[in-house]
C-alpha positions in Angstrom: -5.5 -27.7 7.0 -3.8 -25.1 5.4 -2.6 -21.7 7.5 -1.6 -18.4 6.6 -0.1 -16.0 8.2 1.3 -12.0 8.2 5.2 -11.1 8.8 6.6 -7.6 9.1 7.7 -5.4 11.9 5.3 -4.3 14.0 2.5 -6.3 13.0 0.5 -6.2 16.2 -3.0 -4.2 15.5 -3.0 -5.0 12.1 -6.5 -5.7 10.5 -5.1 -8.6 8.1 -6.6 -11.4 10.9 -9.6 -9.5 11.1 -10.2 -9.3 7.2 -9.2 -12.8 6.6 -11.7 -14.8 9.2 -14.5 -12.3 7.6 -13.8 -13.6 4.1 -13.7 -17.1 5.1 -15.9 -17.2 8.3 -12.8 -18.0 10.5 -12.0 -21.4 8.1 -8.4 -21.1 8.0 -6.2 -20.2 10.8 -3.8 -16.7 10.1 -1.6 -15.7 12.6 0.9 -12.8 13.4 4.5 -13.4 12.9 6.2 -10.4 14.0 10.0 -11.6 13.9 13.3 -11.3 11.9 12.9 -12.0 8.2 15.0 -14.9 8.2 13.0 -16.2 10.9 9.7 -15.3 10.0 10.7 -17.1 6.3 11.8 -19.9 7.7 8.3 -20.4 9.9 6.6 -19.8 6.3 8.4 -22.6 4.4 7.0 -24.6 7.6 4.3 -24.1 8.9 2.6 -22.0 6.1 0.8 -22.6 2.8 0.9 -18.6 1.9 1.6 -15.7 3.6 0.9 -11.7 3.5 4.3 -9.0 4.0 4.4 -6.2 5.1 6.9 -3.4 5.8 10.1 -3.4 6.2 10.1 -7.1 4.6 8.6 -6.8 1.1 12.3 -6.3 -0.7 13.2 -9.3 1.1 10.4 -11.2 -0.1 10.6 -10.1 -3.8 13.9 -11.7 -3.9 13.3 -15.2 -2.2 10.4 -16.3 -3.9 11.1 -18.6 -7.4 8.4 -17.1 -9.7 7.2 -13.2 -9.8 3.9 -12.0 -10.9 3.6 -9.0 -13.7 2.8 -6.6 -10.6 5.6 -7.8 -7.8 8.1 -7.5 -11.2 7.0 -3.7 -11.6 7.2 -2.8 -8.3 10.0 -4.4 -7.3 8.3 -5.8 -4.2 6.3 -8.6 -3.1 4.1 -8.1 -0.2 2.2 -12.1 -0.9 3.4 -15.3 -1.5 1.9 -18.7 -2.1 3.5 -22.1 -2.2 2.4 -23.8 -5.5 1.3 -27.3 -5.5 4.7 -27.7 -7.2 6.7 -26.4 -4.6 7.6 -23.1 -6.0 6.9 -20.1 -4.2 5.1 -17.5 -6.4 5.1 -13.8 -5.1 2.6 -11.2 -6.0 1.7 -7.4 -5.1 -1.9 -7.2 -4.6 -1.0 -4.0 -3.1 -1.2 -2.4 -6.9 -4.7 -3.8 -6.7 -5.6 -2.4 -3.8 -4.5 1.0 -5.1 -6.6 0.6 -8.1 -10.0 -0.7 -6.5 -10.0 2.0 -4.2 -9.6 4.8 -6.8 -11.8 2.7 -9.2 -14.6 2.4 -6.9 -15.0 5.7 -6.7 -15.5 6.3 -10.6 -12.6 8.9 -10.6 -10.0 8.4 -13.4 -7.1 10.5 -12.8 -4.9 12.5 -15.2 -2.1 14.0 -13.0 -0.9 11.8 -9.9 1.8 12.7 -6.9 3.0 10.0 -5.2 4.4 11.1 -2.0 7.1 8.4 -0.5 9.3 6.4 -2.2 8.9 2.8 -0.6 6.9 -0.7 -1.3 4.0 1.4 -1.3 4.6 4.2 -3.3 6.1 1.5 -6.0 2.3 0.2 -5.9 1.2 3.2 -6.2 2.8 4.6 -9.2 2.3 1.1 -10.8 -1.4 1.4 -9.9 -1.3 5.0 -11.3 -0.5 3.8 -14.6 -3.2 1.0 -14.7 -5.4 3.7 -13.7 -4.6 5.9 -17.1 -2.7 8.5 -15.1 -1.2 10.6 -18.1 1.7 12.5 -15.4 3.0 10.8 -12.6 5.1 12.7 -10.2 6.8 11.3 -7.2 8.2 13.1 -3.8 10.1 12.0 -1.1 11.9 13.6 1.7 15.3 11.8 0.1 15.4 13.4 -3.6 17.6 10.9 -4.4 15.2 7.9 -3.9 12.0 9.8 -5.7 14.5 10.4 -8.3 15.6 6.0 -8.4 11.9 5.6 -8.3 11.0 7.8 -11.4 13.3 6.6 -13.5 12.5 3.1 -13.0 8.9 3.9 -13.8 9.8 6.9 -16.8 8.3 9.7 -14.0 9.2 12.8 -12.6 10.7 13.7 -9.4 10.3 16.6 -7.2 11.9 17.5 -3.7 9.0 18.0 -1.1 10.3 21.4 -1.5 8.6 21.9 -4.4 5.2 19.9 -4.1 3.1 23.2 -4.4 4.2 24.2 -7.8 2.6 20.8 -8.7 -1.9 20.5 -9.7 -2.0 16.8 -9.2 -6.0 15.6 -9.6 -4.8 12.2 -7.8 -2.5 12.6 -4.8 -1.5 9.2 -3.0 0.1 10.1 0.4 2.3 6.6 1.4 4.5 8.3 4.4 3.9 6.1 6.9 2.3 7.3 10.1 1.8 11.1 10.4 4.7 13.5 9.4 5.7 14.3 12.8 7.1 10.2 12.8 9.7 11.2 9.4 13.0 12.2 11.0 14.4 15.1 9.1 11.0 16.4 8.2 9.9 20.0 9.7 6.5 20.1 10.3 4.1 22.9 10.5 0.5 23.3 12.0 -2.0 24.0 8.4 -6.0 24.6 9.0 -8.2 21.8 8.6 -5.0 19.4 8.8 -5.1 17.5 12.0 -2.1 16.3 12.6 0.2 18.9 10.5 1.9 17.3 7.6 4.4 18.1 5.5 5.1 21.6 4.2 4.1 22.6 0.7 1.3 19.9 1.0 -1.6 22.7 1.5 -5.3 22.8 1.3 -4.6 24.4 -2.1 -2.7 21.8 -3.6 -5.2 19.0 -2.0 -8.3 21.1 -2.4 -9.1 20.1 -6.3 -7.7 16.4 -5.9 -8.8 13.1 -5.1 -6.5 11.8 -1.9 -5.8 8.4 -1.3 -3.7 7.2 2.2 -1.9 4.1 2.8 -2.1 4.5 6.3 -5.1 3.7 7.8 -4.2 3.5 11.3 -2.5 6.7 11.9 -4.0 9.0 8.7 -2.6 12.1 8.1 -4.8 14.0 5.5 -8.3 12.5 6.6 -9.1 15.9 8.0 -7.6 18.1 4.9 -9.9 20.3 2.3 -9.8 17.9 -0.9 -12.1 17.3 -3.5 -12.7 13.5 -2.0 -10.6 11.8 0.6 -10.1 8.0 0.2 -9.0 6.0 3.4 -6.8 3.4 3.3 -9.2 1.0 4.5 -10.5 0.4 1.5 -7.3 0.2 -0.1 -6.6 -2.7 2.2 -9.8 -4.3 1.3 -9.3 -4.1 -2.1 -5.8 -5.8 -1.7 -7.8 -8.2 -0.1 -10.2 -9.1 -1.9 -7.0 -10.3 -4.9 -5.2 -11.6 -2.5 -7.2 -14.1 -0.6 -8.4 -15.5 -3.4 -4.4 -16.3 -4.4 -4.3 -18.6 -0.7 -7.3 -20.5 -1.0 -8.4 -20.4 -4.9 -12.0 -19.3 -3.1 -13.4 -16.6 -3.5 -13.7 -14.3 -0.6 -17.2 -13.3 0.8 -17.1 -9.8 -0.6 -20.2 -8.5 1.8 -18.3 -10.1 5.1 -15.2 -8.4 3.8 -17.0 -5.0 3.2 -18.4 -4.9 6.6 -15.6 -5.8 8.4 -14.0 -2.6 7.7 -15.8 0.5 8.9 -14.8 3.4 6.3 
């Protein structure tokens, strides 16, 4: 029978084991490896037909597998990997799918985009930004000097946080992960409506005419901010889901099971 699996650090809580027996009424067996990459790679290539990556491993992952998709190539990250019948391992980064099928689902096309965060996630999201039609992308970080490697891998702007509200982005997609009080080096400050504070310069008025999409669906930060529509990472994750299950098993998912499994 084949297994899959999800490695990363921490992994425990995550909904991936959840999602998975919903799709496929608990067919296939998916476990939790939270371990060393080395270690966790090595319990893929033998005990696993595919697996899902997550943080901080999705670097590491883009550079062993044998054959890239067109997504993990843009991003630079690979966050799922199947073993092909010919013993390749071919990565992918559904996470640029699940970035677009939220926003998609929602019949919003944006024109102006921030990307907050410079990591795997904000990689998917500028990639998905693009597939989206965004005309302007512009990407912050709390290190300049890794929004600034970001945007000119992707032809992008960079701003310091400093200087987020100068910005009227339509499309903001917030990929810090956790709340800002978790970022060392970044002061935080309380702002009305915004439970827990976030960063400063990230205001009801620079949120309050955009669309917001959050990676973080366990510990939101901006699900209680003014904006002209918030969109929760759930579905962001069930969107990556629905692509990426169908790359383990070549069956599709059951899309109602999946839909209910996640309350958002």
């Amino acid at each position: 029978m084949k297994r899959f699996a999800l490695i990363g650090h921490p992994v425990a809580g995550s909904l991936s084991p959840r999602l998975f027996a919903a799709a496929y009424e608990g067919r296939y067996p998916y476990d939790l490896i939270d371990a060393p990459f080395d270690q966790a790679w090595a319990l893929f290539l033998k005990d696993y037909h595919g697996i899902n990556v997550t943080a901080p491993y999705k670097q590491d992952a883009f550079r062993a597998v044998d054959v890239l998709s067109d997504g993990a190539r843009d991003c630079g990250a690979v966050n799922l990997v199947v073993k092909a019948p010919d013993g390749l391992l071919h990565g992918y980064n559904t996470d640029v799918d699940g970035v677009v099928g939220a926003v998609r689902e929602t019949g919003f096309l944006p024109e102006n985009t921030l990307v907050i965060g410079a990591g795997g996630a904000a990689m998917a999201a500028v990639v998905g930004s693009k597939i989206l039609g965004s005309k302007t992308i512009t990407i912050a970080n709390r290190t300049y000097k890794k929004a600034a490697a970001l945007a000119a891998a992707h032809n992008c702007e960079a701003v310091s946080l400093d200087d987020i509200g100068t910005l009227t982005p339509d499309l903001v997609i917030y990929t810090v992960p956790g709340d800002a009080r978790s970022v060392p080096g970044v002061t935080v400050e309380p702002l009305p409506g915004v439970i827990p504070p976030v960063i400063p310069g990230l205001t009801g008025n620079l949120l309050r005419n955009a669309v917001v999409l959050e990676a973080d669906y366990k510990h939101p930060s901006l699900s209680s901010a003014p904006c002209r529509k918030y969109i929760s990472g759930l579905r962001w994750i069930l969107h990556q889901a629905i692509t990426g299950y169908s790359l383990f098993t070549g069956e599709a998912p059951d899309l109602e099971a999946l839909s209910r499994s996640v309350i958002c």
